[in-house]
ZATORVO-371404 format. One record per atom (N, C-alpha, C, O): x, y, z negated; residue in one letter. Coordinates in steps of 0.2 Angstrom, whole numbers, plus 2048, in hexadecimal, padded with zeros to 3 digits. Atoms other than C-alpha are relative to their C-alpha. Example, Ala and Ser with C-alpha at 12.3 -4.5 7.8 and 13.67 -1.06 7.14 Angstrom:
! residues 2
8047FA800A 83E7EA7D9A 804806800A 8098057FDA 7FC7FA801S 8447FB7DCS 7FC8057FDS 7FF80B7FCS 
! end
This chain:
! residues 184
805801806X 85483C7FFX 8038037FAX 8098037F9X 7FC7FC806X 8578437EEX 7FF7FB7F9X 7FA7F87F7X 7FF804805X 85D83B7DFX 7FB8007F9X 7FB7FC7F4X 8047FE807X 8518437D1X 7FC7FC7FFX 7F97FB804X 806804801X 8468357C8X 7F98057FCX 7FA8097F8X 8047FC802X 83583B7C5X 7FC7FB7FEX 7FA7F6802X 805807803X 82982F7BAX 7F9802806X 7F880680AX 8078037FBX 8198287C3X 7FA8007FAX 7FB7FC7F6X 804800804X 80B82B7BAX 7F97FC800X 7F47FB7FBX 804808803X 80181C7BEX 8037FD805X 8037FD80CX 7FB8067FAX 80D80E7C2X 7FC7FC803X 7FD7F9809X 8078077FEX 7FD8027C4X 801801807X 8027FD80BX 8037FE7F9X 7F980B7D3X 806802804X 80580080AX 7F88007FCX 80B80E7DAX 8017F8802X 8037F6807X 7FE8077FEX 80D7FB7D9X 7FA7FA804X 7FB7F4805X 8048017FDX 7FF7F87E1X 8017FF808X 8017FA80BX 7FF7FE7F9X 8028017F1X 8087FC802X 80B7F9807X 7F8802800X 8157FB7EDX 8027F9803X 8057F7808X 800809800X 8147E77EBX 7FE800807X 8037FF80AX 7FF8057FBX 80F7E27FBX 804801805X 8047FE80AX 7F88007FEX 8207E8801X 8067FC7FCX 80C7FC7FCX 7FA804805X 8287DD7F5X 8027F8805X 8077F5804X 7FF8087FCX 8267CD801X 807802804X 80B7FD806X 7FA8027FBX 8357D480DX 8068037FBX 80C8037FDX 7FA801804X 83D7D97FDX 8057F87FDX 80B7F77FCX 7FE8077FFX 83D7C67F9X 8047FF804X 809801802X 7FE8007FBX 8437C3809X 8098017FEX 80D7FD7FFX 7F97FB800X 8537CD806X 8057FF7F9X 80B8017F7X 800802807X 8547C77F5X 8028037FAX 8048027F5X 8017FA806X 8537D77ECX 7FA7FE7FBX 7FA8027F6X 805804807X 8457CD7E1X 7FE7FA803X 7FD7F8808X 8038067FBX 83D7BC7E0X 7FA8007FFX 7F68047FCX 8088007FDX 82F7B57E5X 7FD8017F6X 7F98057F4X 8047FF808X 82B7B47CFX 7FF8057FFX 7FA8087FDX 8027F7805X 82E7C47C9X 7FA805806X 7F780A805X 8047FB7FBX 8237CA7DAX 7FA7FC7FEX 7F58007FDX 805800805X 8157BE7D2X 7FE8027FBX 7F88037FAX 8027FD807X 8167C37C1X 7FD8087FFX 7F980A7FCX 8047F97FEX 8157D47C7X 7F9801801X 7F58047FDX 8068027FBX 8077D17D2X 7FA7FE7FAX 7F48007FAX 805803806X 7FF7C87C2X 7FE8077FBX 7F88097FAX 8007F9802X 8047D87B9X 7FC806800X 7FA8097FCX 8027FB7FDX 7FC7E37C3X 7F8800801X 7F48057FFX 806803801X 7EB7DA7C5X 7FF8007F9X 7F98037F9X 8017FF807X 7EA7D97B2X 7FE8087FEX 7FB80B7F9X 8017F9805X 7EA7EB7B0X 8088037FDX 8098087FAX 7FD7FE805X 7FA7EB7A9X 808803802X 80B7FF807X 7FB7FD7FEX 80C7F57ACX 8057FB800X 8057F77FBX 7FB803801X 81B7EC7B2X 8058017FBX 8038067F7X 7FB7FD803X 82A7ED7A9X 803809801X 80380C807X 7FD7FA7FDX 8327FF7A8X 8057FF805X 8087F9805X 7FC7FE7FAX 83C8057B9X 7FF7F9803X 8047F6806X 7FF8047FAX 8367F67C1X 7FF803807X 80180180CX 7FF7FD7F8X 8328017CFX 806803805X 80680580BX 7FB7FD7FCX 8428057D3X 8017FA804X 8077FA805X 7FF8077FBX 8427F47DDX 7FF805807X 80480580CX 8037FA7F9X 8398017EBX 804803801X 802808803X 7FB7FB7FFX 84880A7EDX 7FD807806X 7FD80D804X 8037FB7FAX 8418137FEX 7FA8037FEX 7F98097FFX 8077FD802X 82F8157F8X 8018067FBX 7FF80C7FBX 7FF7FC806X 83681C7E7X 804808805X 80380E803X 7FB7F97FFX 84282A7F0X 7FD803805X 800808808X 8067FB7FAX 83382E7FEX 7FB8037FAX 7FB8097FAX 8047FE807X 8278307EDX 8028077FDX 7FF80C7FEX 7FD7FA802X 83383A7E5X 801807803X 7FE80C801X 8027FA7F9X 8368467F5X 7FA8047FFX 7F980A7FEX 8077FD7FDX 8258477F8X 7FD8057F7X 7FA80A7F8X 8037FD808X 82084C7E3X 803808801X 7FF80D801X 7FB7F9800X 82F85A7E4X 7FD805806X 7F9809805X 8057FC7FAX 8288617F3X 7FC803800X 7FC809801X 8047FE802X 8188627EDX 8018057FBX 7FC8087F9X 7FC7FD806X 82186A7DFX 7FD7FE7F9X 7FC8027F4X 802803807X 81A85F7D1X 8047FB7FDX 8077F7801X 7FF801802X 8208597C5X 8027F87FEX 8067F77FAX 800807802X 81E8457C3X 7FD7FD808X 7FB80180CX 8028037FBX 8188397D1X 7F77FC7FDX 7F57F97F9X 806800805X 8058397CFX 7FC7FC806X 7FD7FA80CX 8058057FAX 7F782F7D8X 801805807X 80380380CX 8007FC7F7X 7F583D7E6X 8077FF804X 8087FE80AX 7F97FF7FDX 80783D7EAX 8017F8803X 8027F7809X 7FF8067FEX 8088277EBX 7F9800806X 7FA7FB809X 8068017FBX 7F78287F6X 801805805X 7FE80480AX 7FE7FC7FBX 7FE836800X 8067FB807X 8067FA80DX 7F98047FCX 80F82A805X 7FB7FB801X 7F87FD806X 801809800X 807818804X 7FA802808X 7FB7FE80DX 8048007FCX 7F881F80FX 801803806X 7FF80180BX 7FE7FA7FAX 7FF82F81AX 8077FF804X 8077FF80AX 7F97FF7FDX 81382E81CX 8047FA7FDX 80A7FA7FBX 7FC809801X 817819817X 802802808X 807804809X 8008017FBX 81281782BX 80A802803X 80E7FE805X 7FB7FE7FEX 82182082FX 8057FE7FDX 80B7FF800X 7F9803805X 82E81A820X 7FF7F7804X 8047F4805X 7FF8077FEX 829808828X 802801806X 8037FB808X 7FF8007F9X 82D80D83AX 809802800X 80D800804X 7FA7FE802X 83E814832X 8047F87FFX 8087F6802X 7FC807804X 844804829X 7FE7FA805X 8007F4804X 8018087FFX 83B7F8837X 805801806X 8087FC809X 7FC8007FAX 847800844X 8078027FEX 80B804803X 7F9803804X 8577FE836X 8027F97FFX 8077F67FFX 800807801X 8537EF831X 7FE7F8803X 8007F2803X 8038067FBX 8477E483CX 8007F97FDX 8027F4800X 802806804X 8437D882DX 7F97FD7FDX 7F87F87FAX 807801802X 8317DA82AX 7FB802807X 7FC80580CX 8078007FCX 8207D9833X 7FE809800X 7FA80B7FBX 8017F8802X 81F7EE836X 7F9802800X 7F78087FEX 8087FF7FEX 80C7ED83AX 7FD7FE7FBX 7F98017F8X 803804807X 8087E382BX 8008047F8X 7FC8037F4X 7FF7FF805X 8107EC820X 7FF80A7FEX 80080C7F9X 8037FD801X 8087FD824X 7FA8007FAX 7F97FC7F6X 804802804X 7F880381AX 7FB802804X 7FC807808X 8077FE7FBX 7E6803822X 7FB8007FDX 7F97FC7F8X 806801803X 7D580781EX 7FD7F9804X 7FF7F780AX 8048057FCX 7C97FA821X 7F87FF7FBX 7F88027F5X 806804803X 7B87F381BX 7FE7F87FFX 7FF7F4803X 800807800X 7B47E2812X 7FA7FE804X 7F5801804X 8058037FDX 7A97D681BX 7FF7FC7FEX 7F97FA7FEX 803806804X 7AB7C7812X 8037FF7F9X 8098017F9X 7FB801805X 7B17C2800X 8007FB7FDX 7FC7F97F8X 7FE807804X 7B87B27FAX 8028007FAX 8028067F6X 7FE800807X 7BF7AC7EAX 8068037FEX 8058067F9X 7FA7FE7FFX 7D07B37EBX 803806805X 808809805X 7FF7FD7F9X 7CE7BE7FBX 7FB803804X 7F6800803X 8087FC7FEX 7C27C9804X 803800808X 809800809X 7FE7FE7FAX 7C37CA817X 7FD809802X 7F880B801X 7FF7F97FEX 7C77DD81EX 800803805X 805805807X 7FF7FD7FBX 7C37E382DX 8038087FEX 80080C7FBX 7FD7FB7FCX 7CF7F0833X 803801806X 8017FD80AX 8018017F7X 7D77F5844X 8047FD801X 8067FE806X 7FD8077FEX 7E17E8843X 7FC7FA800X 7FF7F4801X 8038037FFX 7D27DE843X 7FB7FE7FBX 7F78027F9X 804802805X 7C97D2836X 8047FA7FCX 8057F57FFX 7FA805801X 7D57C882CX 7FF8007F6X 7FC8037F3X 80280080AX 7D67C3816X 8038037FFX 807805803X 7FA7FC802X 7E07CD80BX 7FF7FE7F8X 7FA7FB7F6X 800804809X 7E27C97F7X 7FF8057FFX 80280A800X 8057FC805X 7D67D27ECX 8028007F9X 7FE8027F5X 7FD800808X 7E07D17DCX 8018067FEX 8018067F8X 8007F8803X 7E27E57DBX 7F9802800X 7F98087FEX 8087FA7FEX 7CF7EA7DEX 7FD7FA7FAX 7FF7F57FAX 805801802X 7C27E57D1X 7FB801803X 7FB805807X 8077FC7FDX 7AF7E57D5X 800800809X 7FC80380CX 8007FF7F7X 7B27E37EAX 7F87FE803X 7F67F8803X 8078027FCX 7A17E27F3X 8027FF808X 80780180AX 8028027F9X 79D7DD804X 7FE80A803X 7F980D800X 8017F97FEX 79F7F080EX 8048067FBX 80380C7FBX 7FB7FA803X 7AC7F7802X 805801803X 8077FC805X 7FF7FB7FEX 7B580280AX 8087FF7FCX 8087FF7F6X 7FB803803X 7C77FE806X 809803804X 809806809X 7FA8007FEX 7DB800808X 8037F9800X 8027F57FBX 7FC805800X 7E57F380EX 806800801X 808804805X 7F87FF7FFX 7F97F080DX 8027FB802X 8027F77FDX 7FE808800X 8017DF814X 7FC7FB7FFX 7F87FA804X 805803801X 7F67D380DX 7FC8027FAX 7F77FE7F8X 8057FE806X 7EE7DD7FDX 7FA803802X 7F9802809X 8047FD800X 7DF7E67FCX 8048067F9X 8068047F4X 7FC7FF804X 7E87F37F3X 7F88057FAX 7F78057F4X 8037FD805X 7D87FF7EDX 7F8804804X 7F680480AX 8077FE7FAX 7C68077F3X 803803801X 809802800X 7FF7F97FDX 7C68177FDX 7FB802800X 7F77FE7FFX 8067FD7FFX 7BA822800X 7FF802809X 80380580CX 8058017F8X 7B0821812X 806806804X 80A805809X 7FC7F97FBX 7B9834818X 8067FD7FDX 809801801X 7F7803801X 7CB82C811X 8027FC806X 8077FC80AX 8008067F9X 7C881D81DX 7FF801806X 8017FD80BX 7FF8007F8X 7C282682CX 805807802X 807808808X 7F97FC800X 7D0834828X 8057FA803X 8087FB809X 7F98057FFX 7DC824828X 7FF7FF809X 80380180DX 8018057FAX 7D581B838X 800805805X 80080380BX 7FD7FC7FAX 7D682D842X 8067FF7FFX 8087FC804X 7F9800800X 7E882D83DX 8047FC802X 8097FD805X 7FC8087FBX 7EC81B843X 7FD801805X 8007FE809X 8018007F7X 7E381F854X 803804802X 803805808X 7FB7FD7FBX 7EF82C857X 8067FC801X 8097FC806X 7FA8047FEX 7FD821855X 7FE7F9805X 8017F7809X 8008057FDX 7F481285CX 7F9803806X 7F3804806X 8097FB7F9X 7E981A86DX 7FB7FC7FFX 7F57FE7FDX 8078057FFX 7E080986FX 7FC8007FCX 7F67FF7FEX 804800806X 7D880985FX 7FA802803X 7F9806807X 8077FF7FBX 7C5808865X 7FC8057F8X 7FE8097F5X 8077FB804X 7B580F85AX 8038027F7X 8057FD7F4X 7FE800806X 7BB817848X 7F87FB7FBX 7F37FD7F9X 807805804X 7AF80883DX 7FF8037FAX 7F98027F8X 8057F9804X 7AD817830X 7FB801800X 7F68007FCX 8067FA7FFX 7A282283AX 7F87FE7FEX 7F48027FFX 
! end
């Protein structure tokens, strides 16, 4: 990986996709559980963390970075974190779960899904992991049949219909069984 930093030009949405990797940073005690709420409060608010808190992400930051140089641009911009979080995380978590084997590796992918139910703090998501809650603190406005990204236990942000059944062909190649895409 290469050492150049290159600004993100919207952290909101970086730390979005980001935080719900932070629970097996706790874990490991590279942050605590406060500063991963205050964030979390931060981010829901609308509002930017402190500068270079993202270098907490070490692996994500120097996959990002990669991936921006690559494309040969200049800063790390939404297409670039929506390309890793959603296309090529899968495989940085298959990396690190068979270095480290400290975190939940299926959970901590990202998956489309559709809401089905929505409670005060949490909306239920069917994806093909199932139908299960996930914490709405990043999405505003959530309806019943939004069309959604999910990461660990966030809801991280909408998607659009052909984003989500793009997604769920690309997990039925890795996952055969996978039954009907719930897109179509």
């Amino acid at each position: 990986m290469t050492e150049k930093k290159l600004e993100i030009s919207n952290r909101i949405l970086f730390f979005k996709y980001a935080l719900p990797c932070a629970e097996t940073l706790i874990k490991r005690k590279n942050l605590t559980r406060e500063e991963f709420r205050k964030t979390i409060k931060q981010i829901a608010e609308g509002r930017e963390p402190e500068k270079n808190k993202e270098n907490i992400f070490k692996v994500a930051m120097a996959h990002l970075t990669f991936l921006a140089l690559e494309r040969k641009k200049d800063k790390i911009d939404d297409e670039i974190i929506r390309e890793y979080f959603l296309f090529n995380h899968d495989e940085t978590v298959e990396e690190r779960f068979e270095e480290m084997g400290d975190f939940d590796s299926e959970s901590c992918r990202t998956y489309p899904g559709i809401v089905r139910k929505i409670e005060s703090n949490r909306a239920s998501v069917e994806t093909l992991l199932g139908i299960k809650p996930y914490k709405k603190d990043f999405v505003d406005d959530l309806k019943m049949q939004d069309i959604v990204v999910v990461h660990r236990d966030f809801i991280v942000e909408k998607i659009s219909k052909k984003l989500a059944s793009k997604l769920w062909e690309l997990k039925r190649k890795q996952i055969p069984c996978l039954g009907k895409n719930i897109f179509d």
